[in-house]
C-alpha positions as CSV (number, residue, x, y, z in Angstrom):
1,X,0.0,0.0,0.0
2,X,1.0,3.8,-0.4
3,X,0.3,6.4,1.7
4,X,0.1,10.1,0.9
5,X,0.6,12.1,3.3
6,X,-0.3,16.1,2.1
7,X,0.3,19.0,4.1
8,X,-1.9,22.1,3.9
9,X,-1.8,25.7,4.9
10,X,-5.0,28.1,3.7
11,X,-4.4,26.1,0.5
12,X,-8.3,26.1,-0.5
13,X,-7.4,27.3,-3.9
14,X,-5.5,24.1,-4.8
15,X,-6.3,21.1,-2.9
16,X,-9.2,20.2,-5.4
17,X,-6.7,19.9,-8.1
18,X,-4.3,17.8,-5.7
19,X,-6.8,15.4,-4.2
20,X,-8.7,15.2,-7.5
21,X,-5.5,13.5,-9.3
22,X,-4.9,11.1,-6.4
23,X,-8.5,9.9,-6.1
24,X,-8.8,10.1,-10.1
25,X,-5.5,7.5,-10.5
26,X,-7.6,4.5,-10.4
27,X,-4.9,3.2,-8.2
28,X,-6.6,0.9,-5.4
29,X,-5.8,0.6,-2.0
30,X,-4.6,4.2,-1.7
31,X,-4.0,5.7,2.0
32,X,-4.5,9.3,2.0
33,X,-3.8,11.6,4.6
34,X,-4.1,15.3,4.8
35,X,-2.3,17.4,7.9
36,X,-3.6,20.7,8.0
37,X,-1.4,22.9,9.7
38,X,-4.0,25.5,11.0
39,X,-5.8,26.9,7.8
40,X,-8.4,29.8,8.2
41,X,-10.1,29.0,4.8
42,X,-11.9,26.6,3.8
43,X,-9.4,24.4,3.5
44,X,-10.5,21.2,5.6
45,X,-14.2,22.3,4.9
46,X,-13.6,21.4,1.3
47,X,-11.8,18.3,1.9
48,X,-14.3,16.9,4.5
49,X,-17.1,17.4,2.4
50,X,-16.1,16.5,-0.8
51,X,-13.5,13.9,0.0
52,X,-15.2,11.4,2.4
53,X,-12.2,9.1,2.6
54,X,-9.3,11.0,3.1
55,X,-8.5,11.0,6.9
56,X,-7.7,14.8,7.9
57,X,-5.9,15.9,10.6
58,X,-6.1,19.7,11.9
59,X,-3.6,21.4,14.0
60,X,-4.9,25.0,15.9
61,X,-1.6,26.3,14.6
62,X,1.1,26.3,11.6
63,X,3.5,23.2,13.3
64,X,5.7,23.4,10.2
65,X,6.6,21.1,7.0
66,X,8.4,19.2,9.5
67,X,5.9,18.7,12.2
68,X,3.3,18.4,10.0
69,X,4.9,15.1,7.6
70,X,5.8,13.7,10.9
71,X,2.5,13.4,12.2
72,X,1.3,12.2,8.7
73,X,4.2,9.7,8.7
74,X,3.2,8.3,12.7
75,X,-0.3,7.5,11.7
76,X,0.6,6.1,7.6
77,X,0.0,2.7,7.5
78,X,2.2,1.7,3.6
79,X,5.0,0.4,3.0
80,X,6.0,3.3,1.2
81,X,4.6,7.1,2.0
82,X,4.7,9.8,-0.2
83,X,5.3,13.2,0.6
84,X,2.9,15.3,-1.2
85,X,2.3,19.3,-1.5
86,X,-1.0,20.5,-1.7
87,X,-0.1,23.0,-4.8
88,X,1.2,19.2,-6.4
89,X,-0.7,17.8,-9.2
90,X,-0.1,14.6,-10.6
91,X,-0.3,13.9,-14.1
92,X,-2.4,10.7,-15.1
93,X,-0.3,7.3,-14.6
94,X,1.9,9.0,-12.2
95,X,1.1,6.4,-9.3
96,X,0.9,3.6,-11.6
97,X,4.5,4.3,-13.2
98,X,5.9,4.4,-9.9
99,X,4.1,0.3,-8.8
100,X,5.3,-0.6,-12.0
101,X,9.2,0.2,-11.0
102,X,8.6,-0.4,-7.3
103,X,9.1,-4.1,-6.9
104,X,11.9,-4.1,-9.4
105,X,14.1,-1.8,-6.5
106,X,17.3,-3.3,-4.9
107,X,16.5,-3.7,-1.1
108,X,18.8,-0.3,-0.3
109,X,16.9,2.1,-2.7
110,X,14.6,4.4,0.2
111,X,14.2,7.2,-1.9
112,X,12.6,7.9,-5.3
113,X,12.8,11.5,-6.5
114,X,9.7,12.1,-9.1
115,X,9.7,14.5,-12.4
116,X,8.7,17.5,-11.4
117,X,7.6,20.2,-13.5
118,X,6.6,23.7,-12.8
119,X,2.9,25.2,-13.0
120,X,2.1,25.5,-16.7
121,X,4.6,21.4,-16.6
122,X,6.9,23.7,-19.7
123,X,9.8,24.0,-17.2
124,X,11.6,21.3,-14.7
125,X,10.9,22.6,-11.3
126,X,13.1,19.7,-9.4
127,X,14.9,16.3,-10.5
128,X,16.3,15.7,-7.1
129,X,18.3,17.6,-4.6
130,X,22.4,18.3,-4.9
131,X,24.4,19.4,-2.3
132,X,27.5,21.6,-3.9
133,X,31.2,21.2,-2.3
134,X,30.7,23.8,0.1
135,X,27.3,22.2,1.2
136,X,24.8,24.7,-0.4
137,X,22.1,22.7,-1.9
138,X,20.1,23.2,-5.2
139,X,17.0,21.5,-7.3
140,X,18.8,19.5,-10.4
141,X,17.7,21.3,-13.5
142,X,15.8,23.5,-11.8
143,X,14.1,26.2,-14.9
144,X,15.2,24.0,-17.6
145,X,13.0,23.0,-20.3
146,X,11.1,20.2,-19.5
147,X,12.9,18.0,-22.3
148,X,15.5,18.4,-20.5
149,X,17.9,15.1,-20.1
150,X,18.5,14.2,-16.4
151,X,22.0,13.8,-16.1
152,X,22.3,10.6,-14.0
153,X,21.1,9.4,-10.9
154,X,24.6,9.6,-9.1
155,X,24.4,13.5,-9.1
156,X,20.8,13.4,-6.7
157,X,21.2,13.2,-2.9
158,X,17.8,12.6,-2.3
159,X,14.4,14.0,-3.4
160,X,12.4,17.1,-3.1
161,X,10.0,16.5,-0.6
162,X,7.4,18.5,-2.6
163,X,6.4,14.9,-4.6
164,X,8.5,12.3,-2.7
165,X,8.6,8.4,-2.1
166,X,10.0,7.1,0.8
167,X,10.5,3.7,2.0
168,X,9.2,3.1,5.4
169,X,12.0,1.2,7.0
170,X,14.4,3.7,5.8
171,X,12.0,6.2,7.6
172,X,12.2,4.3,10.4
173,X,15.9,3.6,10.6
174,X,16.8,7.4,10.0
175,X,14.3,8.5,12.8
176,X,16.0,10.7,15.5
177,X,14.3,12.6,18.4
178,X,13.2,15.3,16.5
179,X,11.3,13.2,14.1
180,X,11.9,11.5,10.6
181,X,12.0,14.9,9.0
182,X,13.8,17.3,11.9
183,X,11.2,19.6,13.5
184,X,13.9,22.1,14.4
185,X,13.7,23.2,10.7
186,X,10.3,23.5,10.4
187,X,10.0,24.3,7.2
188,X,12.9,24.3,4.2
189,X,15.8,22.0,3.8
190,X,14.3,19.3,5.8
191,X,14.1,16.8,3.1
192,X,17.7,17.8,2.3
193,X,18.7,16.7,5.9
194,X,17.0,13.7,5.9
195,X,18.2,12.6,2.5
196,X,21.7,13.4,3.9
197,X,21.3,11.2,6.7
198,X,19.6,8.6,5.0
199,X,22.7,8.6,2.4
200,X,25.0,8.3,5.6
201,X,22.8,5.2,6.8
202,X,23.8,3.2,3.5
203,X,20.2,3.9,1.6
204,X,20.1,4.9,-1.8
205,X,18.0,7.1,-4.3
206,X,16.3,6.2,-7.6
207,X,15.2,9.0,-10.6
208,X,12.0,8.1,-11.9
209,X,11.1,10.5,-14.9
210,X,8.3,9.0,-15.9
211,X,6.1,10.0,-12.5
212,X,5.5,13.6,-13.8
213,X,3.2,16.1,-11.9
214,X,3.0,20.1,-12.0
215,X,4.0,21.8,-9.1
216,X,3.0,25.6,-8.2
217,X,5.6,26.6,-5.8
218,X,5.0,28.3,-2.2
219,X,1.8,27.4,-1.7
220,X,1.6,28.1,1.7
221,X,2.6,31.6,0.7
222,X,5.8,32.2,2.8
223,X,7.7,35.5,2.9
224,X,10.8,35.9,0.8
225,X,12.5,37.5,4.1
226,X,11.2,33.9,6.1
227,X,12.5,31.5,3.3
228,X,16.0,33.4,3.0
229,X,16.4,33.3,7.1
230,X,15.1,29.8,7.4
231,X,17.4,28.9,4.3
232,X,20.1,30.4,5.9
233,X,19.8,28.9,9.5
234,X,18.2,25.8,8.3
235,X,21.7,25.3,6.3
236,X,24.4,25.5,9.2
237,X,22.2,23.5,11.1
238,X,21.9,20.4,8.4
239,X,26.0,20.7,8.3
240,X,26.6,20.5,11.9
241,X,24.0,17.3,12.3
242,X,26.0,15.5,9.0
243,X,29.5,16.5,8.6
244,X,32.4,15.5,10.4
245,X,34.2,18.1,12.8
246,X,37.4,18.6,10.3
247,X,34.9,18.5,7.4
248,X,32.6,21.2,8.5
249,X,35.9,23.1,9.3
250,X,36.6,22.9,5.7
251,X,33.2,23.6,4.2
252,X,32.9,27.2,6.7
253,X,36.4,27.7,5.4
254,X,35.6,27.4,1.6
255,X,31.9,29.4,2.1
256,X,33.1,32.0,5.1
257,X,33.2,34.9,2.0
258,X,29.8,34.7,1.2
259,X,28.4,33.5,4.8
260,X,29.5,36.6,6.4
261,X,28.4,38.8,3.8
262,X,25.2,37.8,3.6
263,X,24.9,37.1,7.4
264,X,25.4,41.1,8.1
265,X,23.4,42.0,5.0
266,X,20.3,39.8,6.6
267,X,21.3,41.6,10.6
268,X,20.7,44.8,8.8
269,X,17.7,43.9,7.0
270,X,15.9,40.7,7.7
271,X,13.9,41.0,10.8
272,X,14.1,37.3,11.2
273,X,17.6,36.8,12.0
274,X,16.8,39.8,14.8
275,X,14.2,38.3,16.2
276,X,16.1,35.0,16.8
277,X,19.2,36.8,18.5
């Protein structure tokens, strides 16, 4: 079985289009599960009403990405769960490409990155996450022309978590404290950590470009001046959880130029970073 777990935030204006696809596959046996992280639209009105069998489950507040997956993740019930936005929609025979790959996986493959596109599907919007020498981390392809040619599996550290399938025993394996996905991020460059730590643990990652879907982008309609603070924290504290000592050394060494410059530049203007000091 697969479970979905979809996270939602005020995200009325696309969740038709999301759960519409899923329940439209004709795939069978389907566990869907949709954690709203406090919406005050009509969000989990629409969803109750017009989508009977979905189980939905309604934090007061905004937990976070990371909160939220998690408690989609505790209560999924497959063998393999996929991480799914709400501004995600699949294109038809998505679910089926994947079940036709699936059972053909060596036992060590926990993560399968997806193909996916931007809004209008003319442009790639991710082909899996790459971590560059000095640990900053990028979508593959990302704005390319949706013909583009992936350009092997061996660049990908692990998927976007925007339309992701993990295994559930690698979930399981990889779990610390602060959940399967770290809660301490709570939203951005969690799928990179747990990728990173799943890679450490021995598991490996497959490309399947076949699984297309269309992906909007900030759906849950996050500040610019939030994504670069939570970028930028979220990024120093994946290095410190996964690099050695004399490895992080290295990596602050080779990115120290552009760290510090863009720290002061976000103490002078990103009320974030403020707040947190």
């Amino acid at each position: 079985m697969i479970s979905l777990v979809v996270l939602t935030f005020n995200s009325a204006g696309h969740i038709r289009a999301c759960l519409s696809a899923v329940t439209a596959s004709g795939v069978s046996g389907l566990e869907i599960i949709v954690v709203d992280n406090g919406s005050t639209d009509t969000t989990v009105t629409i969803i109750r009403d017009e989508y009977p069998d979905v189980l939905v489950v309604p934090n007061q507040l905004n937990m976070g990405a990371s909160k939220a997956r998690n408690q989609g993740v505790a209560l999924a019930q497959g063998a393999w769960i996929m991480s799914l936005d709400s501004d995600v929609v699949l294109a038809p025979g998505f679910l089926q490409e994947f079940l036709l790959v699936e059972k053909g996986f060596q036992a060590n493959i926990g993560m399968v990155q997806t193909n996916i596109l931007d809004e209008d599907g003319g442009r790639i919007y991710s082909q899996g996450v790459q971590l560059s020498l000095w640990r900053r981390f990028h979508d593959i392809n990302r704005g390319k022309p949706a013909t583009a040619v992936h350009p092997g599996v061996r660049r990908i550290l692990g998927p976007c978590s925007a339309a992701a399938f993990y295994r559930r025993a690698m979930l399981d394996q990889v779990r610390e404290a602060t959940g399967y996905f770290d809660e301490r991020f709570f939203f951005l460059v969690e799928d990179v950590d747990l990728a990173w730590r799943a890679r450490r643990a021995g598991w490996g990652v497959a490309f399947l470009p076949e699984a297309k879907c269309r992906h909007t982008g900030n759906g849950s309609a996050t500040t610019a001046q939030r994504r670069q603070y939570l970028s930028f924290r979220n990024r120093f504290l994946m290095i410190y959880k996964n690099e050695s000592l004399w490895r992080r050394v290295g990596t602050y060494a080779l990115s120290w130029p552009y760290d510090v410059t863009r720290f002061i530049y976000m103490l002078l203007f990103n009320p974030y970073l403020r707040q947190e000091k």
